[in-house]
KOLFIMI-135965 format. One record per residue (C-alpha): residue in one letter; z negated, x, y; residue number from 1. Coordinates in steps of 0.1 Angstrom, whole numbers, plus 5000, padded with zeros to 4 digits. Layout:
% KOLFIMI-135965
bado->A | up->Z | east->X | north->Y | lumkol->NUM
...
% end
This chain:
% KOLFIMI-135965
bado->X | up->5000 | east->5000 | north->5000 | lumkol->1
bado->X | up->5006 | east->5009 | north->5036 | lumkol->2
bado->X | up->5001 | east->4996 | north->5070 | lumkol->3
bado->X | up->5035 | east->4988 | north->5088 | lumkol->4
bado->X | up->5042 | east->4977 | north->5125 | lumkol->5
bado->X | up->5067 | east->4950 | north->5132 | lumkol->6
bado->X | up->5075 | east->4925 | north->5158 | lumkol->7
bado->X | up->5076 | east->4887 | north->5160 | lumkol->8
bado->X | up->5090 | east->4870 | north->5193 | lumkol->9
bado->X | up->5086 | east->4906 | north->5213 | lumkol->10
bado->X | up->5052 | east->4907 | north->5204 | lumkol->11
bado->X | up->5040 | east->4944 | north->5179 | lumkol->12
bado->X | up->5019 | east->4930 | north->5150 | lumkol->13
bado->X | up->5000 | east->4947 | north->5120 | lumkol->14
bado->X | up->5005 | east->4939 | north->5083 | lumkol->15
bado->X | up->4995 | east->4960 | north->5051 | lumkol->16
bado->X | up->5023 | east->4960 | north->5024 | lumkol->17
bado->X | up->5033 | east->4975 | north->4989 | lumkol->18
bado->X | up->5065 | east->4981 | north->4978 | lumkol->19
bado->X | up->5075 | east->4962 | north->4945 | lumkol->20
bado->X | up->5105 | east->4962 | north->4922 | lumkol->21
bado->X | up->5124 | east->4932 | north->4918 | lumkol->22
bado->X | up->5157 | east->4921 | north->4894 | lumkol->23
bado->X | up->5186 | east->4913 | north->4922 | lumkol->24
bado->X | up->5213 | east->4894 | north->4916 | lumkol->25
bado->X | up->5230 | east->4913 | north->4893 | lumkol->26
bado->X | up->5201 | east->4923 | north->4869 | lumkol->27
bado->X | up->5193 | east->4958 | north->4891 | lumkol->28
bado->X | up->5159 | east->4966 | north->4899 | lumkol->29
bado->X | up->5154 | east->4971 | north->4934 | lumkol->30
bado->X | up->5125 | east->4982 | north->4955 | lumkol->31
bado->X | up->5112 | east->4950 | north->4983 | lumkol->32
bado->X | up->5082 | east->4944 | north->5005 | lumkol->33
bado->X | up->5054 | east->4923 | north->4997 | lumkol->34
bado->X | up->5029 | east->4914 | north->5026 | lumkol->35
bado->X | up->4996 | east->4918 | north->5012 | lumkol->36
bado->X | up->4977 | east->4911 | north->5043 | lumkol->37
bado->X | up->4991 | east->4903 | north->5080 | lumkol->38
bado->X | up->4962 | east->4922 | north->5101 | lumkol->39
bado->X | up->4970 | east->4906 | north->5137 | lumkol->40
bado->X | up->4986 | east->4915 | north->5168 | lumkol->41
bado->X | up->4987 | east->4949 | north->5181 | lumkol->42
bado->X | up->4969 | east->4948 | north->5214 | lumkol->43
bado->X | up->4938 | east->4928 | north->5196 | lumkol->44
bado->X | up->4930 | east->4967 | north->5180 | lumkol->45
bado->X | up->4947 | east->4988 | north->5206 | lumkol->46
bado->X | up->4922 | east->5014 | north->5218 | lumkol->47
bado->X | up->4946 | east->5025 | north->5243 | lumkol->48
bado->X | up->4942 | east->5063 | north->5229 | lumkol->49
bado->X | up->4975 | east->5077 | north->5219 | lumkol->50
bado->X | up->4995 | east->5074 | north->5190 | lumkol->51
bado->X | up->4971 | east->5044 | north->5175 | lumkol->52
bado->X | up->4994 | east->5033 | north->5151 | lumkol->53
bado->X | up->5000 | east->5068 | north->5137 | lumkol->54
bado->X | up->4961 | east->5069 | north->5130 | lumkol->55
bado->X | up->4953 | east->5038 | north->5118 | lumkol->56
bado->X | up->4979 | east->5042 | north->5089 | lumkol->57
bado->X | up->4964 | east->5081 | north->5085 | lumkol->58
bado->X | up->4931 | east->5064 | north->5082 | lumkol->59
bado->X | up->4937 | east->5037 | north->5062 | lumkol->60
bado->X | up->4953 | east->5064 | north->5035 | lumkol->61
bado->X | up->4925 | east->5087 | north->5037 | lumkol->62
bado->X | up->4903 | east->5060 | north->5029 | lumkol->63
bado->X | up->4887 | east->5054 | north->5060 | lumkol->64
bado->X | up->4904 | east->5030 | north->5079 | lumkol->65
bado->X | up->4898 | east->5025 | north->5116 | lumkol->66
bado->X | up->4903 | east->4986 | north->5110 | lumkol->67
bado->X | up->4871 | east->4976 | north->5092 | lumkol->68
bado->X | up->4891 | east->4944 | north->5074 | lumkol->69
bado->X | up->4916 | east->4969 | north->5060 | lumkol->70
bado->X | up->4885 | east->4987 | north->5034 | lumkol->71
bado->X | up->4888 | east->4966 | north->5009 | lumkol->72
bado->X | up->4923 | east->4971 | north->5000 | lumkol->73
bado->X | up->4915 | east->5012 | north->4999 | lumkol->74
bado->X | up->4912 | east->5025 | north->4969 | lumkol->75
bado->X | up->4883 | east->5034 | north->4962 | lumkol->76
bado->X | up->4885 | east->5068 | north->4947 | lumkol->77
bado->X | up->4909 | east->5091 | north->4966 | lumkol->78
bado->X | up->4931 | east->5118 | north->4948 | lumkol->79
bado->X | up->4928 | east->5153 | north->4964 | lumkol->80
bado->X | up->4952 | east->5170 | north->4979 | lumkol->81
bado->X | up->4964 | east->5197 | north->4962 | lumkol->82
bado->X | up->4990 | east->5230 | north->4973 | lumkol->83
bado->X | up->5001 | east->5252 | north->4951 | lumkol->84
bado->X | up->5025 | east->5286 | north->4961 | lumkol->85
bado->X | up->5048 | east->5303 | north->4942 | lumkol->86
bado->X | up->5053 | east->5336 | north->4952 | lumkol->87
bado->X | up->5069 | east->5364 | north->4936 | lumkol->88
bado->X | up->5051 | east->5399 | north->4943 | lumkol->89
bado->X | up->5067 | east->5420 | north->4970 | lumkol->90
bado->X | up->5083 | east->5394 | north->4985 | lumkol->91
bado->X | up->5087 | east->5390 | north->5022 | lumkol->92
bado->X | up->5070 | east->5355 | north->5018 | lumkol->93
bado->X | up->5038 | east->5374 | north->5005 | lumkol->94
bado->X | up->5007 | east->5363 | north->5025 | lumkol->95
bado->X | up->5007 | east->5394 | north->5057 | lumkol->96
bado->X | up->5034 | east->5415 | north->5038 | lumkol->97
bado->X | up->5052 | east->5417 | north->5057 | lumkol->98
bado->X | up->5054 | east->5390 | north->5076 | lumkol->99
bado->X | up->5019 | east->5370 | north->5081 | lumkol->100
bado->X | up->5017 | east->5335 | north->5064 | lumkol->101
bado->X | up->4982 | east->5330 | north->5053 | lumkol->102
bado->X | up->4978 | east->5309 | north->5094 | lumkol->103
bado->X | up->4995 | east->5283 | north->5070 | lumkol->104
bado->X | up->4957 | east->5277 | north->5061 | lumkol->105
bado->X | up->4941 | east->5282 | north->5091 | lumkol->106
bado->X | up->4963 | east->5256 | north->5107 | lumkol->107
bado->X | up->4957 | east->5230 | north->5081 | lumkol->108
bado->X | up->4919 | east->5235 | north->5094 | lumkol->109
bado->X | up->4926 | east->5235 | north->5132 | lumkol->110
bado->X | up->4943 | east->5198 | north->5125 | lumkol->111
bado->X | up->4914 | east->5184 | north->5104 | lumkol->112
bado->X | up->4892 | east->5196 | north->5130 | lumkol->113
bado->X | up->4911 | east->5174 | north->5154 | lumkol->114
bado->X | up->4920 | east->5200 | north->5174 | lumkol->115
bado->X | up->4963 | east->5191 | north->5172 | lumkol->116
bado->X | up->4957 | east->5156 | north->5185 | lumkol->117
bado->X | up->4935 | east->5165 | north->5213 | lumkol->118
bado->X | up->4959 | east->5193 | north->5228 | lumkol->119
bado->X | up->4987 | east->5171 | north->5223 | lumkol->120
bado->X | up->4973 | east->5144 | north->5240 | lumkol->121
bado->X | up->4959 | east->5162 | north->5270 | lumkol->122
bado->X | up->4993 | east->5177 | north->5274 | lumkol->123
bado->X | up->5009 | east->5149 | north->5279 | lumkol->124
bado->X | up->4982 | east->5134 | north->5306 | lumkol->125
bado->X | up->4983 | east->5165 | north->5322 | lumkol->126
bado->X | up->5020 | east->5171 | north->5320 | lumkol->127
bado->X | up->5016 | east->5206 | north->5311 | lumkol->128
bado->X | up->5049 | east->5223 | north->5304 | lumkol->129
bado->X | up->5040 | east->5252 | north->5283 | lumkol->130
bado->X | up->5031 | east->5248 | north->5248 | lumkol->131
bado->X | up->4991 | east->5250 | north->5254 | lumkol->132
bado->X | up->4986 | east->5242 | north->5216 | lumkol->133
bado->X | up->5011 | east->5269 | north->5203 | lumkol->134
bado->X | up->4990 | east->5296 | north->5227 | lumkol->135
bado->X | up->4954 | east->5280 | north->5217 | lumkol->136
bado->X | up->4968 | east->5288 | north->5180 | lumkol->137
bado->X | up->4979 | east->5320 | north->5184 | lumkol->138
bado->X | up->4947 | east->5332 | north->5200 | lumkol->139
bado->X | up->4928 | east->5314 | north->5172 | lumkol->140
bado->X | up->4948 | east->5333 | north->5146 | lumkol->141
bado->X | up->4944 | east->5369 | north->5159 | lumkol->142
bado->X | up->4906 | east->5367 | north->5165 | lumkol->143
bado->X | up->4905 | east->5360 | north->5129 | lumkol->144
bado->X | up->4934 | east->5379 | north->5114 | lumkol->145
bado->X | up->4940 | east->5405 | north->5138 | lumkol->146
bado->X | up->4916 | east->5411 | north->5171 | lumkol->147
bado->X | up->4929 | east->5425 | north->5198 | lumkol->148
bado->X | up->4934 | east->5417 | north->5238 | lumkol->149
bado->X | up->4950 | east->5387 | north->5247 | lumkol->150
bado->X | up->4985 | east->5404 | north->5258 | lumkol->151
bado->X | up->4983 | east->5419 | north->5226 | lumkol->152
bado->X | up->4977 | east->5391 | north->5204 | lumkol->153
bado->X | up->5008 | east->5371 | north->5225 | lumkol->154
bado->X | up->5027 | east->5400 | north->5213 | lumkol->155
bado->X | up->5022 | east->5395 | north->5180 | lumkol->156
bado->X | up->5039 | east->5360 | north->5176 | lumkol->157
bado->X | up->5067 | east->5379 | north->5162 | lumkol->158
bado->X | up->5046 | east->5391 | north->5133 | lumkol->159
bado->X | up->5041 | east->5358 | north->5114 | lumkol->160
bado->X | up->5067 | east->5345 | north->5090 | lumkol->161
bado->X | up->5077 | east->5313 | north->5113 | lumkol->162
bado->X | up->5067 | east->5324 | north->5150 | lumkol->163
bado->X | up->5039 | east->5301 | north->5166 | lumkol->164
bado->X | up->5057 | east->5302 | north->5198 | lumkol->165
bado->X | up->5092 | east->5298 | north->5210 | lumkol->166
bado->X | up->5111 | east->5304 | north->5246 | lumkol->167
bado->X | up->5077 | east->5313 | north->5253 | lumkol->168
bado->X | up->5061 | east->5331 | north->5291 | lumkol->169
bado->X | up->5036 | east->5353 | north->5283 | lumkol->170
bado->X | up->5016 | east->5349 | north->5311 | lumkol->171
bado->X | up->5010 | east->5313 | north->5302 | lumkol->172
bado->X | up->4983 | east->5327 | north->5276 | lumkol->173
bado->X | up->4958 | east->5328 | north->5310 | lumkol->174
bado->X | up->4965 | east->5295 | north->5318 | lumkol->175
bado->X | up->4958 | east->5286 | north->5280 | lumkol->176
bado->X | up->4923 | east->5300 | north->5287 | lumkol->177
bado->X | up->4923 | east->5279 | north->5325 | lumkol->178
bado->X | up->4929 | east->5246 | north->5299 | lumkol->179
bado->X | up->4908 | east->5256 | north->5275 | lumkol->180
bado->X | up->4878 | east->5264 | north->5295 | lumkol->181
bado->X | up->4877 | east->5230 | north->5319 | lumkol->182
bado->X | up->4880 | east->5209 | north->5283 | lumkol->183
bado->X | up->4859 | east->5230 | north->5268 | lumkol->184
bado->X | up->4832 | east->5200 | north->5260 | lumkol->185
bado->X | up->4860 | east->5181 | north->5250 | lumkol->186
bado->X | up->4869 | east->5204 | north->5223 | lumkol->187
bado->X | up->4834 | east->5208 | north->5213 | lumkol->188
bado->X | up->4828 | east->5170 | north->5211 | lumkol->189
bado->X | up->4861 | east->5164 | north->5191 | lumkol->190
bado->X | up->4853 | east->5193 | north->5167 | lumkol->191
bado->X | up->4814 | east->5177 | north->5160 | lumkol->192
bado->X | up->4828 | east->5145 | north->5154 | lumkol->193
bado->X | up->4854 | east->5150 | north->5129 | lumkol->194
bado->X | up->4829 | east->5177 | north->5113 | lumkol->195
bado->X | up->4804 | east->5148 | north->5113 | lumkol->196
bado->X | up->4832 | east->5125 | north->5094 | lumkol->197
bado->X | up->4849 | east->5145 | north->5075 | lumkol->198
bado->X | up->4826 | east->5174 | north->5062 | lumkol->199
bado->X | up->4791 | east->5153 | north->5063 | lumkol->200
bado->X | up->4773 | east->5180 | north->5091 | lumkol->201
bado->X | up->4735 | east->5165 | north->5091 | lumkol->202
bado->X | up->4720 | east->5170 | north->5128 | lumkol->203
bado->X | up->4688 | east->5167 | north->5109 | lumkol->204
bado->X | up->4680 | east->5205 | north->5113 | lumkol->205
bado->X | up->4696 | east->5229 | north->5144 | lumkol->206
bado->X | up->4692 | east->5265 | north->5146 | lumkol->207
bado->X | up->4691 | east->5281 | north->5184 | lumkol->208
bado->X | up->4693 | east->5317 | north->5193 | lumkol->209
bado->X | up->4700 | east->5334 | north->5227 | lumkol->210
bado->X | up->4713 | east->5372 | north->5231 | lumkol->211
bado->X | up->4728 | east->5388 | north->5259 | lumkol->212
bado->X | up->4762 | east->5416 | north->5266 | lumkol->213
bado->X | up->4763 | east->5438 | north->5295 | lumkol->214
bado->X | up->4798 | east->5445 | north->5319 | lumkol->215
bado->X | up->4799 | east->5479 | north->5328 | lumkol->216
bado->X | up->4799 | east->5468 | north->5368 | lumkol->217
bado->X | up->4774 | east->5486 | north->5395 | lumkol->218
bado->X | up->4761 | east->5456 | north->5410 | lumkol->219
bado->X | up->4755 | east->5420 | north->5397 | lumkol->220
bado->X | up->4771 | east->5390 | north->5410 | lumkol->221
bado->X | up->4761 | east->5373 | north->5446 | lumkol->222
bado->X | up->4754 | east->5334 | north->5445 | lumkol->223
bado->X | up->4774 | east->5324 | north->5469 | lumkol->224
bado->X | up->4754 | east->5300 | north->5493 | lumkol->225
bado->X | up->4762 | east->5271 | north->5526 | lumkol->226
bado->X | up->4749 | east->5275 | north->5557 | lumkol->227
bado->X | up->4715 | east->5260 | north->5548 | lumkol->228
bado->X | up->4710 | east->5292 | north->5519 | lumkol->229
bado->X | up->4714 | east->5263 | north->5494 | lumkol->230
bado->X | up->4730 | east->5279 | north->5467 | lumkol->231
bado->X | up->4766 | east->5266 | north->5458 | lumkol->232
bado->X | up->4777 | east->5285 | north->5431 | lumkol->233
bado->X | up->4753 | east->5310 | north->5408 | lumkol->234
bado->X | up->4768 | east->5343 | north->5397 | lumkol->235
bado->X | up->4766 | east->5346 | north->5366 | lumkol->236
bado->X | up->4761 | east->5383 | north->5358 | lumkol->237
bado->X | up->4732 | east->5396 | north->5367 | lumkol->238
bado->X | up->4706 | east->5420 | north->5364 | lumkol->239
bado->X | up->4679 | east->5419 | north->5338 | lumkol->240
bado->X | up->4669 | east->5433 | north->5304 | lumkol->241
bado->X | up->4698 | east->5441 | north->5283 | lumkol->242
bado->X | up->4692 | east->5444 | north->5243 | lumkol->243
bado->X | up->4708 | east->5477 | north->5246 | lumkol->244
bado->X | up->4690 | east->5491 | north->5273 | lumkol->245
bado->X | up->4720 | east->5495 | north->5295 | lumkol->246
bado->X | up->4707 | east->5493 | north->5334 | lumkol->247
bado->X | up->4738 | east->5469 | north->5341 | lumkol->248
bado->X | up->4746 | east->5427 | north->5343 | lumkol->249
bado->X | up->4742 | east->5413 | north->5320 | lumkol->250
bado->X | up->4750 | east->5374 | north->5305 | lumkol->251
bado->X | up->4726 | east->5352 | north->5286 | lumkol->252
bado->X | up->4746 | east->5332 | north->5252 | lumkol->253
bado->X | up->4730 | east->5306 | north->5236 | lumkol->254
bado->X | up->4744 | east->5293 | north->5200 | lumkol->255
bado->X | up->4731 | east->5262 | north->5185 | lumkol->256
bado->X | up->4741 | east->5260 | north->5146 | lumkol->257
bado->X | up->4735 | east->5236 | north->5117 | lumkol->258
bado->X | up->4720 | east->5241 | north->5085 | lumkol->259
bado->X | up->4751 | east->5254 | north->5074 | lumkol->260
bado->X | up->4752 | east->5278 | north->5098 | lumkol->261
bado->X | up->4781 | east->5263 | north->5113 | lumkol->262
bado->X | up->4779 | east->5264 | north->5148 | lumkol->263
bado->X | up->4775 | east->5235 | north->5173 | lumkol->264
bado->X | up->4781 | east->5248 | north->5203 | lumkol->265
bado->X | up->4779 | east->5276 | north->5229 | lumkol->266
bado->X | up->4768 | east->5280 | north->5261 | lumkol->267
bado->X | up->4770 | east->5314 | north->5287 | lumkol->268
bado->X | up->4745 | east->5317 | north->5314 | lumkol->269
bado->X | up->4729 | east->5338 | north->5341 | lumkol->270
bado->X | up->4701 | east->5352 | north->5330 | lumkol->271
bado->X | up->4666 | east->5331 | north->5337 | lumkol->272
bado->X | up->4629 | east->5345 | north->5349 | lumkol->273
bado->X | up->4602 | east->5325 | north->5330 | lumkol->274
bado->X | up->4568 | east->5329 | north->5342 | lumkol->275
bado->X | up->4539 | east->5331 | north->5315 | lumkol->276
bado->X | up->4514 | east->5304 | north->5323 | lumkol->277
bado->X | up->4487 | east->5330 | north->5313 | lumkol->278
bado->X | up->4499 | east->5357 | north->5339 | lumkol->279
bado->X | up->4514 | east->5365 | north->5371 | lumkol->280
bado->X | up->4540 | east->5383 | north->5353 | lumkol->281
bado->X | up->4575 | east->5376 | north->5353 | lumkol->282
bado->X | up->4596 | east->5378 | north->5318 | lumkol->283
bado->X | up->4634 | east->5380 | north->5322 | lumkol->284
bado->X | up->4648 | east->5357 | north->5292 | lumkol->285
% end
C-alpha cells in the first residue's frame, strides 16, 4: 500500500491504495488500483512545511505515519534495509583507493539526521544560490575522513569517486559557515529530534563538561559598549586560566552529551569569574 495525491473538481485530496492484479478483457493479468482508504482533502493535514506530501508517504512506509488514521494500515513489523557492495579488489570503486567512496555512508547518516531537508528547505526561503548543502557535506566529510583547513578540504572535492560539488566558487565555503552558524540551533534542534525518533535518545541522564583553547593573540577581545558603557557586544576571547598554561585568550566550550555519549549540543563562550560564597576570591571558570 501507498499514499497517492489526486484531484477531484481542482481540489488535491489524499487516499491510500495497493496495486492489485486483475484478468482484462482478453484473459491478461494486469496491474490496477484499489482505494483502500480516501484520507481527505489536502489542506485539512497541510502543515505548510515543504514538501508534505513527499513525507507523509516517507512516513507512512517507514512505519510511522505523520497521519495518525493511516497506523493501522502499517504493517506492523518493518523489513530492514539492507546494501550490499560488490567490489572487486583493486578496483578504482574500492572505498578511498583511489577515489574516496565510503561518504556514501556518511551521507546516508547526514539525511536520517534530517540534515538534507532542513538545508534544502532553508535554501529555498533564503534564495541562496550556491549549493549550501553540497559545502555543509563536504566540510562534514573531511573533518571525519580527511582534516585539514577549510580551503583545503574545498579542494579536495575532486578526490571522491562522484564530486560533492559541481560549477562550484570556492569562496562560497565562508558563506557556508555564515549559514551555518545563524541556524545553528536550528540544526541542533532538527538533529535532537529525529535522534529522539529515530534512534530512541532518553533525556533521562545528560553529561556536561566545560574546557577551554587558547589563540595565540597578545591582547583579548574589547566588549564593545554605547554611550552609557552598557555593554553591546562581549568579546569573546579573553583572558583567564588556560588548561595549558599558556598566558593568552582563551574561550570557554561547554558540551552536553547523553548516556550514549552522543552529544546534545555545544556552546562557546567568554570566559566567566565566579565568586566562592566562602571567600573574597575570585575563580575564573
Amino acid at each position: 500500500m501507498y499514499v497517492e495525491s489526486f484531484k477531484n473538481n481542482g481540489i488535491d485530496y489524499l487516499r491510500l491504495v495497493k496495486s492489485i492484479r486483475v484478468l482484462n478483457s482478453k484473459g491478461i493479468k494486469t496491474a490496477r488500483k484499489k482505494v483502500v482508504y480516501n484520507i481527505g482533502p489536502l489542506s485539512k493535514f497541510d502543515d505548510g512545511k515543504p514538501e508534505y506530501v513527499k513525507r507523509l508517504k516517507k512516513s507512512f512506509k517507514a512505519g510511522k505515519p505523520i497521519i495518525s488514521s493511516l497506523e493501522k494500515f502499517c504493517d506492523k513489523e518493518n523489513l530492514p534495509v539492507v546494501h550490499r557492495f560488490n567490489i572487486l579488489e583493486g578496483s578504482p570503486d574500492c572505498f578511498g583507493n583511489p577515489k574516496i567512496f565510503s561518504n556514501i555512508l556518511l551521507e546516508r547518516i547526514l539525511e536520517e539526521i534530517g540534515l538534507r531537508n532542513l538545508f534544502s528547505s532553508y535554501k529555498g526561503f533564503t534564495k541562496i544560490k550556491y549549493d549550501v548543502y553540497g559545502f555543509a557535506k563536504l566540510l562534514i566529510f573531511g573533518r571525519l575522513l580527511n582534516p585539514t583547513s577549510k580551503s583545503s578540504t574545498i579542494k579536495q572535492n575532486d578526490n571522491y569517486y562522484v564530486p560533492i560539488l559541481n560549477n562550484f566558487n570556492p569562496d562560497n565555503v565562508y558563506d557556508t559557515l555564515d549559514f551555518i552558524f545563524e541556524n545553528k540551533n536550528k540544526i541542533i534542534k532538527r538533529i535532537n529530534t529525529n535522534l529522539v525518533k529515530k534512534a530512541n535518545r532518553s533525556p533521562k541522564i545528560i553529561y556536561y563538561d566545560v574546557t577551554n583553547f587558547y589563540f595565540e593573540i597578545e591582547n583579548p577581545d574589547e566588549d564593545i559598549l554605547d554611550e552609557n558603557d552598557n555593554i553591546i557586544k562581549k568579546g569573546i576571547r579573553k583572558n583567564g586560566v588556560c588548561k595549558e598554561e599558556r598566558k593568552l585568550p582563551i574561550v570557554q566550550m561547554g558540551l552536553f552529551m547523553d548516556d550514549n555519549g552522543i552529544p546534545i549540543s555545544i556552546e562557546s563562550f567568554p570566559r566567566k569569574h565566579i565568586r566562592s560564597p566562602h571567600s573574597k576570591t575570585c575563580f575564573k571558570k
